[in-house]
CHARMM internal coordinates of N, CA and C (Angstrom, degrees):
IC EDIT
DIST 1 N 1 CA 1.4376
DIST 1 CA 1 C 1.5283
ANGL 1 N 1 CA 1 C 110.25
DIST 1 C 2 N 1.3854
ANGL 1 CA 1 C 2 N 121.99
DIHE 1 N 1 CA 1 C 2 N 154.33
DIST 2 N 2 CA 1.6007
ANGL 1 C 2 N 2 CA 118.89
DIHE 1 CA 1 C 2 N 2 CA -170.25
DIST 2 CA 2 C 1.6427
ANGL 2 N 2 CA 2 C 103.01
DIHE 1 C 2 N 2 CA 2 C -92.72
DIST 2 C 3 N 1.2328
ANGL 2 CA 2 C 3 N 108.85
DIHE 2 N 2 CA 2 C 3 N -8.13
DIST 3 N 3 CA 1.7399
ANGL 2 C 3 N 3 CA 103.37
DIHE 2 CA 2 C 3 N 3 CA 174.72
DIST 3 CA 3 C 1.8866
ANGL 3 N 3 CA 3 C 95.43
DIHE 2 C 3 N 3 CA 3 C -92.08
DIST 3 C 4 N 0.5125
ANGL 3 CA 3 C 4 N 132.05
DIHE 3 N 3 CA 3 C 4 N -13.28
DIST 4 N 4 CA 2.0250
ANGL 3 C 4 N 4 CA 132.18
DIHE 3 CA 3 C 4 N 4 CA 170.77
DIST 4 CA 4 C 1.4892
ANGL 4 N 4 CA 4 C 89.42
DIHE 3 C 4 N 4 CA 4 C -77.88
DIST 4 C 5 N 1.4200
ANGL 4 CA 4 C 5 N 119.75
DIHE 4 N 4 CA 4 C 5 N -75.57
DIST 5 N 5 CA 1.6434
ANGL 4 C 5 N 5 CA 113.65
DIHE 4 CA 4 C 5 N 5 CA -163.16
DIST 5 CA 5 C 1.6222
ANGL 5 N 5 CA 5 C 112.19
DIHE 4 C 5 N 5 CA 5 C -54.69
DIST 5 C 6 N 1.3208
ANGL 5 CA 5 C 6 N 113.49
DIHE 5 N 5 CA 5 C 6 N -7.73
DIST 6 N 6 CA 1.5357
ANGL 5 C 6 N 6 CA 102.14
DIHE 5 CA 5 C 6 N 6 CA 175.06
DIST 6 CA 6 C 1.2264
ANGL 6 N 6 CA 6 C 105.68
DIHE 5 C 6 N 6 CA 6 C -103.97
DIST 6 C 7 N 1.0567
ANGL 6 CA 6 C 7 N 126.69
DIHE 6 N 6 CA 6 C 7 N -20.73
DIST 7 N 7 CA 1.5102
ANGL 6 C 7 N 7 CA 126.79
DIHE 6 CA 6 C 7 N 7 CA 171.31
DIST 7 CA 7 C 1.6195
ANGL 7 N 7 CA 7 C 135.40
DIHE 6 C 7 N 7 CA 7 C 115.34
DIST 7 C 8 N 2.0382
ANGL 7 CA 7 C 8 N 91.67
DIHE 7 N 7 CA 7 C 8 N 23.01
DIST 8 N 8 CA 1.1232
ANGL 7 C 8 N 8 CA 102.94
DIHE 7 CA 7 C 8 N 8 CA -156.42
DIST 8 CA 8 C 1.8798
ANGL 8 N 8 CA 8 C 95.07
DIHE 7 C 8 N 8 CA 8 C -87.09
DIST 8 C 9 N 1.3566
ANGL 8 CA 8 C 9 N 113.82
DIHE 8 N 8 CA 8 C 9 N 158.48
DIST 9 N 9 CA 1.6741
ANGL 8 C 9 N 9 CA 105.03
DIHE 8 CA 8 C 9 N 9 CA 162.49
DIST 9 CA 9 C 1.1720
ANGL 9 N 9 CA 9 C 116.67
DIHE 8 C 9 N 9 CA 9 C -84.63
DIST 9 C 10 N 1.3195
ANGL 9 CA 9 C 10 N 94.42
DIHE 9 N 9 CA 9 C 10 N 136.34
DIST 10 N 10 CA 1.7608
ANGL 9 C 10 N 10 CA 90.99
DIHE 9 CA 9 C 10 N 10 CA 172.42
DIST 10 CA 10 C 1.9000
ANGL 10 N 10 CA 10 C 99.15
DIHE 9 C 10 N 10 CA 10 C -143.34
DIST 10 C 11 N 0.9854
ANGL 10 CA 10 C 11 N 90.14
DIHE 10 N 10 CA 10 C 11 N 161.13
DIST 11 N 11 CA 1.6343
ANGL 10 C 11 N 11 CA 106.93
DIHE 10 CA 10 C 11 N 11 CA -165.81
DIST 11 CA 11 C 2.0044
ANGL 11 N 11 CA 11 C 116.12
DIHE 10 C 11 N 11 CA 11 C -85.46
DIST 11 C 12 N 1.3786
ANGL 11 CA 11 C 12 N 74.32
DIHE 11 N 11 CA 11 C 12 N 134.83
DIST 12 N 12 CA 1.9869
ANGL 11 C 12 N 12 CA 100.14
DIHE 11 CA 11 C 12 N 12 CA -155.96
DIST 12 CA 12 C 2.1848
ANGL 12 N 12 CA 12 C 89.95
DIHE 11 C 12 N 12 CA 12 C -57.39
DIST 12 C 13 N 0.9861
ANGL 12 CA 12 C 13 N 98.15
DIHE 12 N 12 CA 12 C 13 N 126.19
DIST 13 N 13 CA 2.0729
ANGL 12 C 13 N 13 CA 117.95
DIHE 12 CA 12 C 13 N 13 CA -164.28
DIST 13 CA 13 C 1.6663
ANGL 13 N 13 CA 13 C 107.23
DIHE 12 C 13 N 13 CA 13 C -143.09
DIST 13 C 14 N 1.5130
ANGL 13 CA 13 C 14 N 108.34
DIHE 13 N 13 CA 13 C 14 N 114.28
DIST 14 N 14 CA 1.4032
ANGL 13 C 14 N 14 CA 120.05
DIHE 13 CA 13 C 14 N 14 CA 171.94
DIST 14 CA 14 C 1.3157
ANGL 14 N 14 CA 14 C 105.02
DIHE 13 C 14 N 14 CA 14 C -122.11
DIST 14 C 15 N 1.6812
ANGL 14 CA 14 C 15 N 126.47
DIHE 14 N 14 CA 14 C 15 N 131.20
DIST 15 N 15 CA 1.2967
ANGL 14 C 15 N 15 CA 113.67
DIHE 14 CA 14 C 15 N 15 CA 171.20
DIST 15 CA 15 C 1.5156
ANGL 15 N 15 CA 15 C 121.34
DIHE 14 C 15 N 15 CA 15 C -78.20
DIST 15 C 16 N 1.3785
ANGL 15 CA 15 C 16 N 110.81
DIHE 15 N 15 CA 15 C 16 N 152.23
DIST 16 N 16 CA 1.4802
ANGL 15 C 16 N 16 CA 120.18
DIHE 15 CA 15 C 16 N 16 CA -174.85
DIST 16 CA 16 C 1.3632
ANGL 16 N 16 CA 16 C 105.09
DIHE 15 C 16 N 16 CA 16 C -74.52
DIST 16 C 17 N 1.2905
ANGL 16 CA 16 C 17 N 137.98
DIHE 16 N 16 CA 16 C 17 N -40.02
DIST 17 N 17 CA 1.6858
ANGL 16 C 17 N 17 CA 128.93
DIHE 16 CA 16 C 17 N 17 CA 152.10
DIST 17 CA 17 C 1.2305
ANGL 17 N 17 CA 17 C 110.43
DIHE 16 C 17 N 17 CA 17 C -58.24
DIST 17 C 18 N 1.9700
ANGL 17 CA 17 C 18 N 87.47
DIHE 17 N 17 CA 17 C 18 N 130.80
DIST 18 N 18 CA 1.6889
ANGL 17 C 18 N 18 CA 115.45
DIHE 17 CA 17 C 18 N 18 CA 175.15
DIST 18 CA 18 C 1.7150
ANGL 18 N 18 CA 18 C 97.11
DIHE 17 C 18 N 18 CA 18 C 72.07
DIST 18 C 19 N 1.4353
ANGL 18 CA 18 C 19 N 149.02
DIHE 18 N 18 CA 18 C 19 N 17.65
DIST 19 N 19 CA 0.9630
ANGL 18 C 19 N 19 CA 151.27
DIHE 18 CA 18 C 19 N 19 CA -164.70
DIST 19 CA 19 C 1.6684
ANGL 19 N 19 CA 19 C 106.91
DIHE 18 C 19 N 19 CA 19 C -106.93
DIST 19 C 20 N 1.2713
ANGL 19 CA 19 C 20 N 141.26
DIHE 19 N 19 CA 19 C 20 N 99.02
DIST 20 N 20 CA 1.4443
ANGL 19 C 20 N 20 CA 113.49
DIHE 19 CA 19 C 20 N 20 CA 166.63
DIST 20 CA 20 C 1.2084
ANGL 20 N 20 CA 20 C 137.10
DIHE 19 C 20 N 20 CA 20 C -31.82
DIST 20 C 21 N 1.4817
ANGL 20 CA 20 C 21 N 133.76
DIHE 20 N 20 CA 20 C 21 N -158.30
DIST 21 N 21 CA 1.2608
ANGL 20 C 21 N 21 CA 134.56
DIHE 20 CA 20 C 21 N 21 CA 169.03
DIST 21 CA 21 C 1.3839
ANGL 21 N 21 CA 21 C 100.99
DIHE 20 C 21 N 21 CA 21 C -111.38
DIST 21 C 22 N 1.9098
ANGL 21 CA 21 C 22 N 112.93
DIHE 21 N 21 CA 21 C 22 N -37.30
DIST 22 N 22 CA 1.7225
ANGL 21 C 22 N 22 CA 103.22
DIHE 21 CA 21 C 22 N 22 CA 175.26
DIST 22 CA 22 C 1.4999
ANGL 22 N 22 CA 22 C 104.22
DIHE 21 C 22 N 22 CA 22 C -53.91
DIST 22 C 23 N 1.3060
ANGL 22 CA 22 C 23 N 118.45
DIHE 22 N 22 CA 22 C 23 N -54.17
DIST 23 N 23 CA 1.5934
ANGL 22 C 23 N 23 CA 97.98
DIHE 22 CA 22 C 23 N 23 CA -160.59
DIST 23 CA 23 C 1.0439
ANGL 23 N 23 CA 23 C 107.14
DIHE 22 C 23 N 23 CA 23 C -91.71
DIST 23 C 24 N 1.1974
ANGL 23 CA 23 C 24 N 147.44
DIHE 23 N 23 CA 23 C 24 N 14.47
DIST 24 N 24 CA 1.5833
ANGL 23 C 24 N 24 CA 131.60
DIHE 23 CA 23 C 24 N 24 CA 150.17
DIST 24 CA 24 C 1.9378
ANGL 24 N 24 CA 24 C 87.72
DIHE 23 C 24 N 24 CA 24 C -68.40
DIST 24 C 25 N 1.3162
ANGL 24 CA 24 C 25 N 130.09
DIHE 24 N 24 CA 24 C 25 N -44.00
DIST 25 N 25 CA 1.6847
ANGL 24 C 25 N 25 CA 107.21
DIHE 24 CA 24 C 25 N 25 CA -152.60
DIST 25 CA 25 C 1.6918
ANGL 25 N 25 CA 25 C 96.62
DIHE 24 C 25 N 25 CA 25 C -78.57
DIST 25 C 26 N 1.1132
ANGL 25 CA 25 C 26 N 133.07
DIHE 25 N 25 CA 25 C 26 N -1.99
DIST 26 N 26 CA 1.4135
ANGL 25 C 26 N 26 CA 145.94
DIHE 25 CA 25 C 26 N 26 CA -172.81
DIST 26 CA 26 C 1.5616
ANGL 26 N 26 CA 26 C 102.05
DIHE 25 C 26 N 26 CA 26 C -85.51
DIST 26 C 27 N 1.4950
ANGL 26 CA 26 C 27 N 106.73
DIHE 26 N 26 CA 26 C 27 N -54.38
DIST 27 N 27 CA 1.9663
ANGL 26 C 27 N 27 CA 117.28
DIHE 26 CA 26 C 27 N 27 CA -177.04
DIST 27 CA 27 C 1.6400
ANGL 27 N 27 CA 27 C 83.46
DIHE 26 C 27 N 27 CA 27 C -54.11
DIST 27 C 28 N 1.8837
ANGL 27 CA 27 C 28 N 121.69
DIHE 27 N 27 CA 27 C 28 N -52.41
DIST 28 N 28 CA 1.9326
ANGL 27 C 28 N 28 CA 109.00
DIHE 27 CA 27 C 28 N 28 CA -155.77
DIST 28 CA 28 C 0.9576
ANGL 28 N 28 CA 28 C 86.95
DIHE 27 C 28 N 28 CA 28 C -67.13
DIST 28 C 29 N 1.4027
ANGL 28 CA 28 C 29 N 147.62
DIHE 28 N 28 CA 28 C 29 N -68.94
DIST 29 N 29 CA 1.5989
ANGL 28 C 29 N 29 CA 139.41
DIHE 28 CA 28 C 29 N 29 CA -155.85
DIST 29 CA 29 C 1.6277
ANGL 29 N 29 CA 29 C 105.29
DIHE 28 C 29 N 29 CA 29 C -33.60
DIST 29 C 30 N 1.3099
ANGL 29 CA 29 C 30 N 88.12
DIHE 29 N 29 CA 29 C 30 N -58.39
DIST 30 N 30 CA 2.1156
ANGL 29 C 30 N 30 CA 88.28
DIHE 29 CA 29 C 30 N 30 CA -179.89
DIST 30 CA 30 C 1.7075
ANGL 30 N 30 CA 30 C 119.03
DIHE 29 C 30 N 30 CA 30 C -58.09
DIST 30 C 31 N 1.2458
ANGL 30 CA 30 C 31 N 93.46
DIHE 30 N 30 CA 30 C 31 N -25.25
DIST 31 N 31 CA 1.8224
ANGL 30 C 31 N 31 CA 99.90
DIHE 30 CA 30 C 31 N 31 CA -166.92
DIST 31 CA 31 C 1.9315
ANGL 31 N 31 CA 31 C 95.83
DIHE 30 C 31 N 31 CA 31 C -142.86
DIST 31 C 32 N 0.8533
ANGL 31 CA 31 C 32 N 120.55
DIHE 31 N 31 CA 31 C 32 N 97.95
DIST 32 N 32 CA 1.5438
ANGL 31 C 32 N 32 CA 124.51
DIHE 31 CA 31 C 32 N 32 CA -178.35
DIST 32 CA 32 C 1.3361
ANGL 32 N 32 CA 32 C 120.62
DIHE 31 C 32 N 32 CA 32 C -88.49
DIST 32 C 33 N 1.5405
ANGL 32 CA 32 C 33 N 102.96
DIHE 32 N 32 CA 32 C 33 N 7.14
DIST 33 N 33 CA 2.0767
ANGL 32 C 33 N 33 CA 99.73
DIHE 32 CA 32 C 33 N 33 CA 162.18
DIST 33 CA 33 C 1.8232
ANGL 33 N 33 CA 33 C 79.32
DIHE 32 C 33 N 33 CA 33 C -140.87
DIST 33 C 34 N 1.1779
ANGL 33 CA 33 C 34 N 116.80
DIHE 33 N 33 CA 33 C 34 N 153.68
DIST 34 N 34 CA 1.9153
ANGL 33 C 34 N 34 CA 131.92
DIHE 33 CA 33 C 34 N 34 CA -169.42
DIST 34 CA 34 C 1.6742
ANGL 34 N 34 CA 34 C 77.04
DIHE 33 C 34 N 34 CA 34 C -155.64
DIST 34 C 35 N 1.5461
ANGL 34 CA 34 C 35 N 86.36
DIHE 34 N 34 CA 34 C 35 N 142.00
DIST 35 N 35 CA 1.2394
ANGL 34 C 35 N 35 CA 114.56
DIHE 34 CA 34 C 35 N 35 CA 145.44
DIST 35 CA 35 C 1.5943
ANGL 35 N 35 CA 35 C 116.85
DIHE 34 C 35 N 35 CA 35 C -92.42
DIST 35 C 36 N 1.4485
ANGL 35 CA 35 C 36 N 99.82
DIHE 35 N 35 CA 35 C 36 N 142.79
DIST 36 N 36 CA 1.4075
ANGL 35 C 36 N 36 CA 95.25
DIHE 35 CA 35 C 36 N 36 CA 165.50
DIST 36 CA 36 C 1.6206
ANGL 36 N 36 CA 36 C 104.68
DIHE 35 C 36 N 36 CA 36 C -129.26
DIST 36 C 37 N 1.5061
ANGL 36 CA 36 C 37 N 116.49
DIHE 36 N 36 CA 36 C 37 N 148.88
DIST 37 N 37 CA 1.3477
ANGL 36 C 37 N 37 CA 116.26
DIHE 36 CA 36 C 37 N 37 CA -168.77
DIST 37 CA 37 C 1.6058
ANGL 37 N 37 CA 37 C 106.43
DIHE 36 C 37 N 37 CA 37 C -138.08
DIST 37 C 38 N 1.1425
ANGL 37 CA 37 C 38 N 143.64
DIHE 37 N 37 CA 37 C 38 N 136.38
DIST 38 N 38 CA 1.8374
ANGL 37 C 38 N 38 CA 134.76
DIHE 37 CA 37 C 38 N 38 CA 163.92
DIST 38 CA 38 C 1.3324
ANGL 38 N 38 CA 38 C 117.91
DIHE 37 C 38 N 38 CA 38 C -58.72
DIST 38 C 39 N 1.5441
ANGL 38 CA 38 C 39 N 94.13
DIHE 38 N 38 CA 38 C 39 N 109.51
DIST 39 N 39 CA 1.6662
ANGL 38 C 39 N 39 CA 101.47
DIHE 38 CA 38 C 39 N 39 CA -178.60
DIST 39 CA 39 C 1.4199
ANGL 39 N 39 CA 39 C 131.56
DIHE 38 C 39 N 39 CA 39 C -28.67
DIST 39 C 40 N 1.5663
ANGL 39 CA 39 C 40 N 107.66
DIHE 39 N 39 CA 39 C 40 N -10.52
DIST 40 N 40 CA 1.1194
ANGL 39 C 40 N 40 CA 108.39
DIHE 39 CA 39 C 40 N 40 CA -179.33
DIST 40 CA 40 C 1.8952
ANGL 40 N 40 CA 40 C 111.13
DIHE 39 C 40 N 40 CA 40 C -133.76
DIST 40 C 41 N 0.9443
ANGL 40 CA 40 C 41 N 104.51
DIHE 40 N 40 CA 40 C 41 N 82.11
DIST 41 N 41 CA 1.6768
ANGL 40 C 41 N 41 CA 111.13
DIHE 40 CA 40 C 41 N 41 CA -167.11
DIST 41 CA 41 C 1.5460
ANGL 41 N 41 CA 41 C 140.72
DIHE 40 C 41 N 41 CA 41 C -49.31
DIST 41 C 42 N 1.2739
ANGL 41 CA 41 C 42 N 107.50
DIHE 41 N 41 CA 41 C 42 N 122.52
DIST 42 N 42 CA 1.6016
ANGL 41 C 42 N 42 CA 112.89
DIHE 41 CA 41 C 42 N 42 CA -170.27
DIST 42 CA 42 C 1.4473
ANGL 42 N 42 CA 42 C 100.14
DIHE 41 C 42 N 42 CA 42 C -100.60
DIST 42 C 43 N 0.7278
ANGL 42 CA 42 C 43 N 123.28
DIHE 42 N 42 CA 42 C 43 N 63.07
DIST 43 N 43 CA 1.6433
ANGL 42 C 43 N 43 CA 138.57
DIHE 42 CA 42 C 43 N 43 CA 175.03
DIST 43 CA 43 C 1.3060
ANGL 43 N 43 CA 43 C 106.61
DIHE 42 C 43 N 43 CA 43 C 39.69
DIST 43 C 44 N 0.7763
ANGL 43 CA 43 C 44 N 89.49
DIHE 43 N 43 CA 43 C 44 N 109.96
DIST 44 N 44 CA 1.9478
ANGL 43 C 44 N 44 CA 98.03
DIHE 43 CA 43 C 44 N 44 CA -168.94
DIST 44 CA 44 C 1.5356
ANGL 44 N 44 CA 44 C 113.21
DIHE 43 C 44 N 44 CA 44 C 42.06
DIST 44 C 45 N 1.5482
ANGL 44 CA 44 C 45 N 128.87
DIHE 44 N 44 CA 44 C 45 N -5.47
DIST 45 N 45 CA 1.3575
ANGL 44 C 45 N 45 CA 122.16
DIHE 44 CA 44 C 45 N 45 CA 172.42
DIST 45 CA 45 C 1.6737
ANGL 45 N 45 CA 45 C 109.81
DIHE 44 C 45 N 45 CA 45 C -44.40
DIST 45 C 46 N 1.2036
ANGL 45 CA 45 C 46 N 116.91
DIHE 45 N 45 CA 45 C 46 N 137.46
DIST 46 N 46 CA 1.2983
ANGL 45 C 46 N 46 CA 112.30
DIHE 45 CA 45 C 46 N 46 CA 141.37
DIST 46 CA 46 C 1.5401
ANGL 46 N 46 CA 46 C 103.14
DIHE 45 C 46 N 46 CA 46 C 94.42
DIST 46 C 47 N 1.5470
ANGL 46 CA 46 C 47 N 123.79
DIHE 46 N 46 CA 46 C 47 N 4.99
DIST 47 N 47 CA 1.4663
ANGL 46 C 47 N 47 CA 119.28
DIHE 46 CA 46 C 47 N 47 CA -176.92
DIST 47 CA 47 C 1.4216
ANGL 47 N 47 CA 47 C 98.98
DIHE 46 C 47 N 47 CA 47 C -108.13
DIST 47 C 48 N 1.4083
ANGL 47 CA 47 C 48 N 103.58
DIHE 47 N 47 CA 47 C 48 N 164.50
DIST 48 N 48 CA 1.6232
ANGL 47 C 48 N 48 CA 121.70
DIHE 47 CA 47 C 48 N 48 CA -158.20
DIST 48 CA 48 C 1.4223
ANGL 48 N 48 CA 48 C 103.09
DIHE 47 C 48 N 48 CA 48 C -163.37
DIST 48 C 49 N 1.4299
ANGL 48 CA 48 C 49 N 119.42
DIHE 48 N 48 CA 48 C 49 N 149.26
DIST 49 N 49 CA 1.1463
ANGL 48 C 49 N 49 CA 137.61
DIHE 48 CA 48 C 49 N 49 CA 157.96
DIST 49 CA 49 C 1.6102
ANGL 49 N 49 CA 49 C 125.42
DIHE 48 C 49 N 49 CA 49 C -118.86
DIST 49 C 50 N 1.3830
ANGL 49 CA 49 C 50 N 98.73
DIHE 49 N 49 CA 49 C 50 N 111.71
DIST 50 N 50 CA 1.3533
ANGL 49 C 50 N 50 CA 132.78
DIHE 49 CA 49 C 50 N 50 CA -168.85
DIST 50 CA 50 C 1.4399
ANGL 50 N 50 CA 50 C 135.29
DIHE 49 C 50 N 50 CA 50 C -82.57
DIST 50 C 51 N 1.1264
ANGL 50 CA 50 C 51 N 145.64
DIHE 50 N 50 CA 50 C 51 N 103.32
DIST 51 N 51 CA 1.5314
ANGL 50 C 51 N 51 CA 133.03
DIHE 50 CA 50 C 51 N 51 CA 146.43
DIST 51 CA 51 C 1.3655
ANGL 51 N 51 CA 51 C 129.68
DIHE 50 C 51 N 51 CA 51 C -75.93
DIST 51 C 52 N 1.2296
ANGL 51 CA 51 C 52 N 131.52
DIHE 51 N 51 CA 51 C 52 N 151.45
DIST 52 N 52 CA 1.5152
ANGL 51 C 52 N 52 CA 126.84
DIHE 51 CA 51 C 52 N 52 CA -166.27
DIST 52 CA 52 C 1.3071
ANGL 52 N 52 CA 52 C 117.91
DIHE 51 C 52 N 52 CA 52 C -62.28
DIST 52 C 53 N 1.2921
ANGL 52 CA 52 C 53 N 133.47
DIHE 52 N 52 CA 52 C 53 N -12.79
DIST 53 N 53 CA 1.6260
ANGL 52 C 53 N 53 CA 139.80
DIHE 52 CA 52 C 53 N 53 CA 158.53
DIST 53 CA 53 C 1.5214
ANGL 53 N 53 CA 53 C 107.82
DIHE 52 C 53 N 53 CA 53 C -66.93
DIST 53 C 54 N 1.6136
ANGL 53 CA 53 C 54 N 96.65
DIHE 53 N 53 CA 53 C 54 N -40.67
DIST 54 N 54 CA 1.5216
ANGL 53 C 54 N 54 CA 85.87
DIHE 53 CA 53 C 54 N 54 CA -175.18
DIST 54 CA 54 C 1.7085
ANGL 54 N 54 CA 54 C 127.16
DIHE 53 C 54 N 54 CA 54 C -102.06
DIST 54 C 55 N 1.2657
ANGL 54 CA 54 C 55 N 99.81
DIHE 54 N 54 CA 54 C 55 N 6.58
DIST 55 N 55 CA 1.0839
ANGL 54 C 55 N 55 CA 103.16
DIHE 54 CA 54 C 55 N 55 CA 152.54
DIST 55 CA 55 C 1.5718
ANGL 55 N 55 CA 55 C 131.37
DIHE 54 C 55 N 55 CA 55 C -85.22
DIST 55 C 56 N 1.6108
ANGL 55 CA 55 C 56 N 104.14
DIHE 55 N 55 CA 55 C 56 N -24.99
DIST 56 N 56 CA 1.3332
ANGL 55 C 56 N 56 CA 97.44
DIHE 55 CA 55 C 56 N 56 CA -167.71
DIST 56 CA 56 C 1.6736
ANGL 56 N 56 CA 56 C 95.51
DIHE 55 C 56 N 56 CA 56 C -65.02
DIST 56 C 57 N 1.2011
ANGL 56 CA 56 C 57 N 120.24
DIHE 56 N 56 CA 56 C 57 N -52.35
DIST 57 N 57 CA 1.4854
ANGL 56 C 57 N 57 CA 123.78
DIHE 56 CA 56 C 57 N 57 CA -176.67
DIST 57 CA 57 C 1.5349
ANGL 57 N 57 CA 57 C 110.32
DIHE 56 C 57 N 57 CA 57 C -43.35
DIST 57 C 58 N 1.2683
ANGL 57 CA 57 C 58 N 131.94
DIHE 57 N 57 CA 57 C 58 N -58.95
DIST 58 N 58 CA 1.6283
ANGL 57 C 58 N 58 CA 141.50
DIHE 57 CA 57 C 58 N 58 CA 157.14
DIST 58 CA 58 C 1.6686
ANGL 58 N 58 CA 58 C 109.77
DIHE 57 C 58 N 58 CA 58 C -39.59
DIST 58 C 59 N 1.3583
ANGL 58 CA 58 C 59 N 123.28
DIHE 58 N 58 CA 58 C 59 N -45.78
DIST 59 N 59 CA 1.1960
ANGL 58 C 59 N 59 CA 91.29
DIHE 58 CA 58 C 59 N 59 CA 164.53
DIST 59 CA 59 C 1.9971
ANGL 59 N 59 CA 59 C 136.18
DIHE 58 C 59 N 59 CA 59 C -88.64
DIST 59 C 60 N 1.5498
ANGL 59 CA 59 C 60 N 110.12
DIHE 59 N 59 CA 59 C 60 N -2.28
DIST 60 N 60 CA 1.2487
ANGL 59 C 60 N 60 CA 100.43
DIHE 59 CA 59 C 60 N 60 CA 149.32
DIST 60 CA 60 C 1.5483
ANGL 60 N 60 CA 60 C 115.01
DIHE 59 C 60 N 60 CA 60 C -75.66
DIST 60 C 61 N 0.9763
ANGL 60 CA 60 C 61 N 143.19
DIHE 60 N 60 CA 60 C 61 N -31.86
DIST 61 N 61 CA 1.7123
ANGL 60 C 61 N 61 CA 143.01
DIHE 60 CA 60 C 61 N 61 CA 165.60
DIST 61 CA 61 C 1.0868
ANGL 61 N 61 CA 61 C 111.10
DIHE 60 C 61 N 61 CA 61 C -49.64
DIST 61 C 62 N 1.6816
ANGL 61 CA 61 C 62 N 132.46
DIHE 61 N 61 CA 61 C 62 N -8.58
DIST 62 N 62 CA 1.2095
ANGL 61 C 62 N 62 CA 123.57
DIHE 61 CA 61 C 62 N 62 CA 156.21
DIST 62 CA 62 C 1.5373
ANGL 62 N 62 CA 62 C 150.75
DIHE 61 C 62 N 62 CA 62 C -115.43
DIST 62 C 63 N 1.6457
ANGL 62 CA 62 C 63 N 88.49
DIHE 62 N 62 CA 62 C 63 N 2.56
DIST 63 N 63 CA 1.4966
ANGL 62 C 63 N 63 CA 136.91
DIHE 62 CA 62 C 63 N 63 CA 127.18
DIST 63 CA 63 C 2.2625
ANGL 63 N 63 CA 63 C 86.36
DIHE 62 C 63 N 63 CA 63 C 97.53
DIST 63 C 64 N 1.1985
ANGL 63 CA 63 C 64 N 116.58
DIHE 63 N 63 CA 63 C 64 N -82.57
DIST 64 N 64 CA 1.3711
ANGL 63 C 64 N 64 CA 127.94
DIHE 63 CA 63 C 64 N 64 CA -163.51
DIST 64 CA 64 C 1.5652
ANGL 64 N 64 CA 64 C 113.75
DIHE 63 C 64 N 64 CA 64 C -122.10
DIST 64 C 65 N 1.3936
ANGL 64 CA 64 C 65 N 108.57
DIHE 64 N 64 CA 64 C 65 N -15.76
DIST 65 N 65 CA 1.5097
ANGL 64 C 65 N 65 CA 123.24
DIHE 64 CA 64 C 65 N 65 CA 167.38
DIST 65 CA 65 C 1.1866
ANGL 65 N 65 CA 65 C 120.88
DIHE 64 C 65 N 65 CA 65 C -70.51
DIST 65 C 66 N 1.3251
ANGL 65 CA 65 C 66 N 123.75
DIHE 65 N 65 CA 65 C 66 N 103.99
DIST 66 N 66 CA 1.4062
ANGL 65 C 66 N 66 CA 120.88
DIHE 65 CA 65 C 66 N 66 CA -170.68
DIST 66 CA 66 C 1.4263
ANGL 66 N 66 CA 66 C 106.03
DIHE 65 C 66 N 66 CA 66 C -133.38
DIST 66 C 67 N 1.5403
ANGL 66 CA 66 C 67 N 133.27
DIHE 66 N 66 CA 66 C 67 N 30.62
DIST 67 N 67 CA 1.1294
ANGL 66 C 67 N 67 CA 149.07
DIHE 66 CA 66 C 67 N 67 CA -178.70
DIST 67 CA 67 C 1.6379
ANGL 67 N 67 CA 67 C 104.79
DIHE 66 C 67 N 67 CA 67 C -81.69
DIST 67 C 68 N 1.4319
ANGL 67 CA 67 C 68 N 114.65
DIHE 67 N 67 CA 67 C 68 N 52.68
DIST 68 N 68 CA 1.6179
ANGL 67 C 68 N 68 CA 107.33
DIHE 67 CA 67 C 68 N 68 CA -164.65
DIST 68 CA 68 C 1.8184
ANGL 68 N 68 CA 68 C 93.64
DIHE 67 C 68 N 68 CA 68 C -143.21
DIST 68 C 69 N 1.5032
ANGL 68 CA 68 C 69 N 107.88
DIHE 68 N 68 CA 68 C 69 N 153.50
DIST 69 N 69 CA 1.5012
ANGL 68 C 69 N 69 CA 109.38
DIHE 68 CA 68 C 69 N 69 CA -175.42
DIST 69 CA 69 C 1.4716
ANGL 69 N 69 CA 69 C 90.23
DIHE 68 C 69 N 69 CA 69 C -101.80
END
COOR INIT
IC SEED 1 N 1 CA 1 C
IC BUILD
């Protein structure tokens, strides 16, 4: 990405499609609150801040939709 090659920080993001469940609980171990947001943004619609309990529950509440970073 051209914001990495310049040296800006930007925040560590795996999408939840095609994603396991081990390595999403591997990303919380590293980071134990995640945002999760819809890959495609409704202005702040749809973002959340997460821990791995509470995501696992949030992601059955969102049943087959997995369009989220």
């Amino acid at each position: 990405f051209w914001m990495e090659e310049q040296g800006f920080p930007l925040l560590h993001w795996l999408p939840v499609k095609g994603t396991d469940n081990v390595t999403i609980e591997k990303f919380f171990r590293l980071y134990p609150e995640a945002v999760v947001k819809p890959v495609v943004g409704q202005g702040g619609w749809g973002i959340e801040a997460l821990s791995w309990s509470q995501f696992k529950s949030w992601k059955k509440k969102r049943g087959s939709d997995e369009s989220y970073l």
